[in-house]
N, C-alpha and C positions, 0 to 999 in steps of 0.2 A: 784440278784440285781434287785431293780422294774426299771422298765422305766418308761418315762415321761407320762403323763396319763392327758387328755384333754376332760372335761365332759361339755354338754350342760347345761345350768342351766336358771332361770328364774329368769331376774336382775329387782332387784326392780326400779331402776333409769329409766328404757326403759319403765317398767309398767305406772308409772307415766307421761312419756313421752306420749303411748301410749292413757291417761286418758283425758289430756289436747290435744289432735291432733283435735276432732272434734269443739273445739275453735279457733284452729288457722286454721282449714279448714274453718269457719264462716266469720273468718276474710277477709280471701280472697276472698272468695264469695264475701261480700258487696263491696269490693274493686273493684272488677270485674265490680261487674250490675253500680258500681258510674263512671266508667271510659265507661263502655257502655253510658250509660244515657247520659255523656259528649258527646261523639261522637256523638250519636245521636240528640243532639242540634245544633251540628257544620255542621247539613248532610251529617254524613257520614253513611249512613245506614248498609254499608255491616260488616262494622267493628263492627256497635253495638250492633248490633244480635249478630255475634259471641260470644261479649266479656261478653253477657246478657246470654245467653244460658251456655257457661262456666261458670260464674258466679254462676246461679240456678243450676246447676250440682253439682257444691262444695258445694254450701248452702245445697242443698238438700243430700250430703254426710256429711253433719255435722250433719244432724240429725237423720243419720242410725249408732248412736253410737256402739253399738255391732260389727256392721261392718267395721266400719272403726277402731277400736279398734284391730281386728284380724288380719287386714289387713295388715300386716308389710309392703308388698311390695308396696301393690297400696298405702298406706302412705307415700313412698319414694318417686314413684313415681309423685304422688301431688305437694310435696313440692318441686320436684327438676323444674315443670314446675310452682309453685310460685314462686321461685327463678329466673327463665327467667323473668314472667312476671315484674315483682318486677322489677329487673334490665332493660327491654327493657323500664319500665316508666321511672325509674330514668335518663335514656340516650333521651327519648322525654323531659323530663322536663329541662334537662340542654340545649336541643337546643334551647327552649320556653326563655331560661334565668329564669325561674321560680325554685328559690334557695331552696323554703320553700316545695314544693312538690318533687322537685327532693332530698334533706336531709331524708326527709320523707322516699320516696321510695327505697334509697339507704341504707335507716336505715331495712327497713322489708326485702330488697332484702338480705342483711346479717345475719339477724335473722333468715330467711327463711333456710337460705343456711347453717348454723349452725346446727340446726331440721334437715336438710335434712344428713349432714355430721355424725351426730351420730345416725340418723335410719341407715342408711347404714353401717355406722360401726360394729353397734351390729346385725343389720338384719343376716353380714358375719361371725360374731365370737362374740356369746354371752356365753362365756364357764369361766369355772375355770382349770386352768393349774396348776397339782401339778405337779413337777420335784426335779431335785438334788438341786436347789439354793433357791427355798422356792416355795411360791406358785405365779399365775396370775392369775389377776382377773382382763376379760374383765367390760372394764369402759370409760367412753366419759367426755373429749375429748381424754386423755390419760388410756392407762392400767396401774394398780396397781401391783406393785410388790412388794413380803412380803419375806424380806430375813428368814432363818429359824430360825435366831438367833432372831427375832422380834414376833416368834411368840409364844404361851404360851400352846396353847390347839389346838387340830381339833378334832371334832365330827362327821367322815364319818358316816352316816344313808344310808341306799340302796335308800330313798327320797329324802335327804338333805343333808348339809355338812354349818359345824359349825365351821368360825376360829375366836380365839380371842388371841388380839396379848400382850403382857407383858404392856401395858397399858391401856389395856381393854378396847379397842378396837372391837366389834363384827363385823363380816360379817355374815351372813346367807343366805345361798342360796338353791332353791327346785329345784331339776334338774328337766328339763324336760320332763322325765322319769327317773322309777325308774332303779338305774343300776344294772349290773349285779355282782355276788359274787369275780369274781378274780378282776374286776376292786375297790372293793371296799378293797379285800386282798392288792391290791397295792397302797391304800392311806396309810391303815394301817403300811406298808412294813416301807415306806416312814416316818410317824409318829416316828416311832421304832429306825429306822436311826438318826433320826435327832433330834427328840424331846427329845428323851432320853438318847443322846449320848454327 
């Protein structure tokens, strides 16, 4: 009988994620050096620099695309201290009474925090689970689960893995490496079990 059998893969949804990061790192940045710049008119110098120098840090990480692209963690990382910042304006803007910056800010402080809830997601569990009840497929904000009766076909390859479900439906997924031959004996197992039974 196979056991449940849990393979790293490379989800095209996080790719894409990964594609658009060094825009919403840009984003931040400007946000940063404009709320510097503010401070810095009102004198308050110590804060501006800071907020100026983090600022050109992220700008200047938005445009080491390669790198922030590979970066899963220090992407998470980013966003989850965009996410602070994001929120610590929205909470200065609502003691200012200022409605339209604080909206604003509470609006990116959640979008942020979004980006940042499904890097971390996928960062911990970007796999495909085959088991007895069908397959899983990690996915944000929730996982996918494909009962076996929904599905039509799987194409384990030792790179890849092919499911399409009775409405044709496709998933395609390239593991992260390629796997080895019993784990690929146990989708098959699996297949045998259920697809053809």
């Amino acid at each position: 009988m196979a056991s449940p059998l849990s393979l790293s893969i490379v989800h095209p949804a996080y790719n894409h994620l990964k594609k658009i990061s060094p825009l919403l790192h840009f984003f931040a940045g400007l946000v940063f050096i404009a709320a510097g710049w503010y401070e810095f008119k009102t004198d308050n110098r110590v804060t501006s620099f800071c907020e100026i120098v983090i600022g050109l840090d992220v700008v200047t990480l938005a445009f080491m695309k390669n790198f922030a692209e590979s970066s899963s963690r220090l992407n998470a990382t980013f966003r989850l201290i965009e996410t602070i910042v994001f929120g610590g304006l929205s909470i200065l803007a609502l003691l200012d009474h200022s409605w339209l910056n604080m909206l604003f800010s509470l609006a990116a402080c959640g979008m942020y925090y979004y980006v940042f809830y499904c890097e971390r997601k996928v960062i911990q569990k970007e796999r495909v689970a085959v088991h007895h009840l069908g397959v899983t497929i990690s996915n944000f904000p929730g996982d996918k689960d494909i009962d076996w009766e929904q599905i039509a076909d799987v194409e384990a390859l030792p790179h890849s893995i092919t499911i399409t479900t009775h409405k044709n439906k496709v998933y395609r997924f390239e593991f992260q490496k390629a796997i080895a031959f019993d784990e690929l004996e146990q989708i098959h197992d699996f297949c045998r079990k259920y697809l053809n039974g």
